[in-house]
N, C-alpha and C positions, 0 to 999 in steps of 0.2 A: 504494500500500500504506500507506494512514494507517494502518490497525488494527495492532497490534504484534502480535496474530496472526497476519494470515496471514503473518509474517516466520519466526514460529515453524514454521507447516507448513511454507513453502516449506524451510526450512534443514533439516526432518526428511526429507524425498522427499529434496533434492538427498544427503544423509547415505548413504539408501537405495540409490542409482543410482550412487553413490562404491561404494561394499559391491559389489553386484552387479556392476559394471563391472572391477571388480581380481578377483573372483572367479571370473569367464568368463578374463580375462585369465591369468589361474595357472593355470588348465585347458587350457588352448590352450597352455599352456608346457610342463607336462606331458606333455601328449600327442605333441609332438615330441622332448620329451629323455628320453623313459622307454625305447627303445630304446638308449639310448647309455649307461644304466648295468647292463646287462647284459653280463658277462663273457662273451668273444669267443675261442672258439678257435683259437690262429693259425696264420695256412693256411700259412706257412713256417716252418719253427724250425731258425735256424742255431747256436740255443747251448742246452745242455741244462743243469739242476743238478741234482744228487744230494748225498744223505750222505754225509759222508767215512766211509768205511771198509767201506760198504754194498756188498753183492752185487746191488747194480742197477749197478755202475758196469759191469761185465760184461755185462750184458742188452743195455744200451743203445750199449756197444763194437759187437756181434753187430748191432745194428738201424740204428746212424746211424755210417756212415761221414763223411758231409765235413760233420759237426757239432762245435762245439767243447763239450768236458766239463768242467764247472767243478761243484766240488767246496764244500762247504758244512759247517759242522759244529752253527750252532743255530738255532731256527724265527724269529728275528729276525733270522737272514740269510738267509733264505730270502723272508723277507717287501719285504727293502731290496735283492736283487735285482732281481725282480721289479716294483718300483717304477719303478727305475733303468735298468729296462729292460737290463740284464745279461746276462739268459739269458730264452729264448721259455719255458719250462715248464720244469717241475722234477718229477723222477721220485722215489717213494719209496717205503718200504711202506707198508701202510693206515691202522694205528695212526698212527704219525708223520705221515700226511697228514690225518684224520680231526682230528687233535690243530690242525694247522695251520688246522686250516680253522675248527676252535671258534673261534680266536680274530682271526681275520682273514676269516670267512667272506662277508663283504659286502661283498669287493674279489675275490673268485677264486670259481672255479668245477672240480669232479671232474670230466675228461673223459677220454675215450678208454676203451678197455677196461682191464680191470683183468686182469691175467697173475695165475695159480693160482699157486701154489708153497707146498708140502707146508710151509712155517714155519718155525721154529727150530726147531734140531738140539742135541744135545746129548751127547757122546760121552764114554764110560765104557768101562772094561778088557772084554778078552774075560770072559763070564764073570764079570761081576761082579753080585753080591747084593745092589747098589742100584738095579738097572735095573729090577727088577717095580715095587718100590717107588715109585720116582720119578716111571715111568710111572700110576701108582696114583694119586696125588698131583696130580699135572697133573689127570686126567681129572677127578677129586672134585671139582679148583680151576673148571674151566672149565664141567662142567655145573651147579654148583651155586651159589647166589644169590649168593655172594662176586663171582665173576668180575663181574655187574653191580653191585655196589657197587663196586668198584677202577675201574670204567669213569665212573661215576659223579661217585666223587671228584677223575679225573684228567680229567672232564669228555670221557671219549672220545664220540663218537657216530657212527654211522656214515653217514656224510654219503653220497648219494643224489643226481644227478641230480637226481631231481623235487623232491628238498625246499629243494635252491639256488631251483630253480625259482621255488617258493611263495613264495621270500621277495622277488622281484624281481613287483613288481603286472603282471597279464598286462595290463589295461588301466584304462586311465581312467575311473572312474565317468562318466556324464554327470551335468550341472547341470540340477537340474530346478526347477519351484515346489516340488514337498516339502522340496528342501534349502533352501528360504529362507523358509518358513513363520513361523518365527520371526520373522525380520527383517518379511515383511509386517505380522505380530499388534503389533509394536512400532510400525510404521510407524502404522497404522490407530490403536492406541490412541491414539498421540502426535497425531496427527488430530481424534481422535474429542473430545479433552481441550483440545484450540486451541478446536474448534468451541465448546465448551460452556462455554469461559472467556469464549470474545465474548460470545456470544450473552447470558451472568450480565452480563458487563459495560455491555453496552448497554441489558440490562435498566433496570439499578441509575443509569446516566445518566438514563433515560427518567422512571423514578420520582422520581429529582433534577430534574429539570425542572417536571413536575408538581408536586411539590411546593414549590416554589419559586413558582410560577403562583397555587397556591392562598394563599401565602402573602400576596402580595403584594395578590390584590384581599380577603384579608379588611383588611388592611392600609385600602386605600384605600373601603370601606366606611364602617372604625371615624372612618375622618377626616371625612367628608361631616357622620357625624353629628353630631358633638364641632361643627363648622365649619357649617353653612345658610349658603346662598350667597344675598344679598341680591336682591331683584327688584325694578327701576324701571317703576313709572308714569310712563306719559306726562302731562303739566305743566309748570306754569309752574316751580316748584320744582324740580320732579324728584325729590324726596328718597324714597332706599331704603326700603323697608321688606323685612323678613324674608317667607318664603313664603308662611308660618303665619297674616299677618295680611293674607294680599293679597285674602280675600277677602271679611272683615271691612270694609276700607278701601274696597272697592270698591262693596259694600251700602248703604255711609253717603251718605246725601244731605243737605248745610245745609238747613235751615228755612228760609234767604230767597228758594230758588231753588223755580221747579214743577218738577211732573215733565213733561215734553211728553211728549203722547198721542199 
């Protein structure tokens, strides 16, 4: 690898196969540990919690005998519970749970059926002339757009089975070429931009070379001329004469000599 090019491609692929290699790898992680963050309903509950003061404490008297009942009074102990592993589930009404789960909903999960019960009760004299009224007043509250504004602001919502669901991914996208497109188009340009550095570059040597070639024989031209390099006859003498006159010198014959025929 003389060219400092191809140091550059090779260092952009192995960059690319770095990328793609951690990226399968956290897929493959995924896909084994995505079942294990979904909340589990557990198949034995030896400890139950509830609200202190709540009429589930009652229910759950009536349903779970050799269960222990521990009693609770705010959604931050319900939450360090649960943690703690304290109590299997925790019983409540739906507000108070719906409420709980706003705010811790990516650690638990609504299960089991949900028990009816006609709601809060509110007791007034025989006969008294605030009961039409009062019952007046609830219904107005409840059918009309107030009651979703007050659920609103107390962020109540009423949490669902499937909508825990949704927020737990059912599966793992697969890894495809589309999702590394990107990364190829980068790969290829960073490629495409090595190639076309050399290739300028060897040009621009080449041309340097050349030109350094042409310089040299105008160079050794200009000197010849400046410089005639002398020419010897053969002789007793010997003596040089320049080129220009070798063939002058040569034509000359003395007057005492003939010419042989």
């Amino acid at each position: 690898m003389a060219n400092p090019w191809s140091k550059v491609v090779m260092v952009i692929w192995l960059c690319m196969a770095f990328v793609v290699m951690q990226a399968y790898a956290a897929n493959l992680s995924s896909i084994f540990t995505v079942d294990q963050l979904r909340p589990v309903e557990p198949r034995v509950i030896q400890s139950v919690g509830y609200q202190e003061g709540s009429f589930v404490r009652d229910l759950l008297a009536s349903q779970y005998h050799n269960v222990t009942l521990k009693q609770y009074t705010t959604i931050k102990q319900y939450h360090e519970a649960l943690m703690n592993k304290s109590v299997d589930v925790i019983y409540d009404e739906l507000p108070y749970v719906n409420l709980f789960l706003h705010k811790h909903g990516s650690n638990y999960v609504k299960v089991g059926p949900i028990y009816k019960r006609t709601g809060f009760g509110f007791a007034f004299p025989l006969g008294s002339p605030y009961v039409p009224e009062f019952s007046r007043a609830v219904v107005k509250v409840s059918e009309s757009k107030k009651m979703q504004d007050l659920m609103k602001k107390y962020h109540v919502h009423d949490y669902s089975s499937d909508d825990q669901a949704s927020q737990v991914p059912q599966k793992t996208p697969p890894l495809d070429a589309h999702r590394f497109i990107g990364l190829f188009i980068l790969a290829g340009v960073g490629t495409i931009g090595a190639v076309l550095a050399s290739e300028y570059a060897l040009w621009q040597r080449h041309s340097a070379t050349l030109e350094m070639t042409n310089v040299s024989e105008d160079l050794l031209n200009v000197d010849n001329q400046e410089h005639p390099q002398p020419v010897f006859i053969p002789g007793d003498g010997e003596i040089p004469i320049n080129e220009s006159d070798q063939v002058e010198e040569i034509a000359e014959v003395p007057p005492s000599q003939e010419v042989p025929h």
